[in-house]
C-alpha positions, 0 to 999 in steps of 0.5 A: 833485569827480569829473573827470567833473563838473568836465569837464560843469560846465566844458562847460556853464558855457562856454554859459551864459558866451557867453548871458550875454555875448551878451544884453545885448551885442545888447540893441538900446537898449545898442548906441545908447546908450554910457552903458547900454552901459557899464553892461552892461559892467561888470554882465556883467564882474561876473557872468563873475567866477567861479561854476560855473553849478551851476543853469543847468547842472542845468536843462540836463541835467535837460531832456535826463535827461527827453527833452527835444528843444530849445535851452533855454539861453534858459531856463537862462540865465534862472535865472543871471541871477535868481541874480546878481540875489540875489548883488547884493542879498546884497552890498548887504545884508552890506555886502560889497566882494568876492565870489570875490576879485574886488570885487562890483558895488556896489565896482565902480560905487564905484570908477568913480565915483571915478575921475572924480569928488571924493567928497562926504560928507554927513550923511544917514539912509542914505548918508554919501557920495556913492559910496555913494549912487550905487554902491548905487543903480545896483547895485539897478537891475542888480538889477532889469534882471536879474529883468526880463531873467530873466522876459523870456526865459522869456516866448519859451516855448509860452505855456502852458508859459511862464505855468507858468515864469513863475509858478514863476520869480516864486514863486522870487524872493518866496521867496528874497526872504522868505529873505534877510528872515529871515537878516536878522532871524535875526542879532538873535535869540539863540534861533534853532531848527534848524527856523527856520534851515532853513525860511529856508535852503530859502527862501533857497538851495532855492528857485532851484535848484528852480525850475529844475528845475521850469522844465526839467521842465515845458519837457519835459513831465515828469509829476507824479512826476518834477516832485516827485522833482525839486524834493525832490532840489534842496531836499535837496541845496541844504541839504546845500550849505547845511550845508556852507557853515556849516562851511566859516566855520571851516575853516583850509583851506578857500578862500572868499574871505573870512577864517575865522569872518567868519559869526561876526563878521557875527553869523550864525545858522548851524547850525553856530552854533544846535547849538553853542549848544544843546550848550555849557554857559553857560560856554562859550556866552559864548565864542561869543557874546562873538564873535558879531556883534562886529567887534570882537573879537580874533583870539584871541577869535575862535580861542577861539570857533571851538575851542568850536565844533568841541569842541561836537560841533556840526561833526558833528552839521551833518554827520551832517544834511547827510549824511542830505538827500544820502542823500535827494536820491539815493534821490528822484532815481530817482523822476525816472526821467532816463536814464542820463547825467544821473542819473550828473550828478546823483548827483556833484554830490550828493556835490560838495555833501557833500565840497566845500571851497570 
């Protein structure tokens, strides 16, 4: 990452941070009633905890690429909380207790909850206790706050504009949403194609970060050319970080909060895995896929896996095809014709998607 881009992210993010705090601080039925309040607490301390705000960021500076005159930080803040809206629900969904390090907004409410309280364990279709129940459960009404509060705040815009933001907003949503169902499916499948996995990745990673520059572009009446170079640059760069993301699982020095080769053991269909499969001979497909899904493998096995990865030729060929949708995004971008300081942020953090190792 340039120092350049790190020092706009860091600028940007403070904004968006100081939204976020603010809005459910001064939400008028969390300052009367203590128990929402502390609930609000918690979300907005779970939502703080890390991240770049790589979207809302985007948004902001794709609206002033295109000319745009107001504050939109309103909007933009709308994205980061449907964002966090899907972060909670993939956590619900991998059964994760932490994200970036810190523990996710389910462990959260666990963790409180057993502060006060004895656990209770029962024999239930879903829930073996009673922290469980409770700490998912609240979790999912965050998750639907969020998506209401996200919708809510695009509604302030011109009205037409605003129906346009919300349509694209809501269409965000149902596509990450099929996504996240596919990516779910995908892990008991064993023949996963590379179009598959990447028809669910646009879905699942694209579809967010497209939406808002759709939202940005709208709200600075940008035309037809612009809208589409937009949205094809946020597809091309979302996959590449995609992409990126399949290989840093087996990369020893990379920092994801999460132990080398856990999209392995978790069963993922990633690229990395589906190329790997494609490109290994029968004897050495049973070493990934003796690993593959299996939370009981051995630390050995899983470091026999990952060597028949890497000798695959599959790490490279992720990286030939992230390399290219960069290429891509730069080459539509000029489509967009933003001026001259916001085409220089989006062509950085093209390559920060490439190179990033964390």
């Amino acid at each position: 990452m340039t120092d350049k881009l790190k020092k706009t992210l860091t600028e940007y993010k403070k904004k968006v941070d100081f939204a976020m705090k603010e809005y459910f601080e001064n939400l008028s039925w969390a300052k009367n009633d203590p128990i929402i309040k502390d609930y609000y607490h918690d979300l907005t301390k779970f939502m703080l905890t890390g991240g770049k705000r790589l979207r809302p960021v985007a948004m902001m500076i794709a609206y002033s690429g295109l000319d745009g005159k107001r504050d939109i930080i309103n909007a933009a803040l709308s994205i980061e909380l449907l964002h966090n809206a899907s972060l909670i629900e993939d956590d619900i969904i991998d059964g994760d207790e932490t994200r970036r390090g810190k523990p996710t907004l389910q462990r959260i409410f666990k963790d409180k909850f057993l502060e006060s309280n004895n656990e209770i364990k029962y024999d239930e279709k879903i829930f073996n206790s009673e922290s469980s129940r409770i700490s998912v459960s609240n979790a999912i009404l965050m998750v639907n706050i969020l998506f209401a509060s996200g919708a809510k705040l695009l509604s302030e815009f011109d009205p037409e504009k605003a129906a346009k933001c919300l349509d694209i907003y809501n269409e965000a949503f149902i596509g990450m949403s099929e996504g996240q169902l596919l990516d779910v499916e995908y892990e008991k499948w064993d023949d996963v194609l590379e179009e598959e996995y990447l028809d669910m990745s646009e879905k699942k990673t694209a579809h967010l970060i497209s939406a808002a520059l759709e939202i940005s572009a709208i709200l600075a009446d940008a035309n037809k050319t612009q809208i589409q170079a937009l949205k094809k640059y946020a597809t091309n760069i979302s996959l590449a970080f995609q992409i990126q993301d399949d290989l840093i699982d087996i990369d020893e020095k990379a920092k994801k909060g999460r132990p080398i080769g856990s999209d392995i053991i978790s069963g993922k269909q990633t690229l990395l895995i589906i190329k790997a499969l494609a490109f290994s001979s029968r004897w050495n497909q049973r070493k990934i896929t003796k690993v593959l899904g299996n939370s009981s493998a051995s630390k050995k096995e899983l470091e026999i896996a990952i060597q028949t990865i890497k000798k695959s030729g599959s790490v490279e060929y992720c990286q030939q095809l992230a390399e290219n949708k960069i290429a891509d995004a730069k080459k539509g971008l000029l489509k967009a014709n933003l001026n001259e300081q916001s085409q220089e942020f989006f062509l950085d953090l093209a390559d920060y998607c490439l190179e990033r190792i964390n």
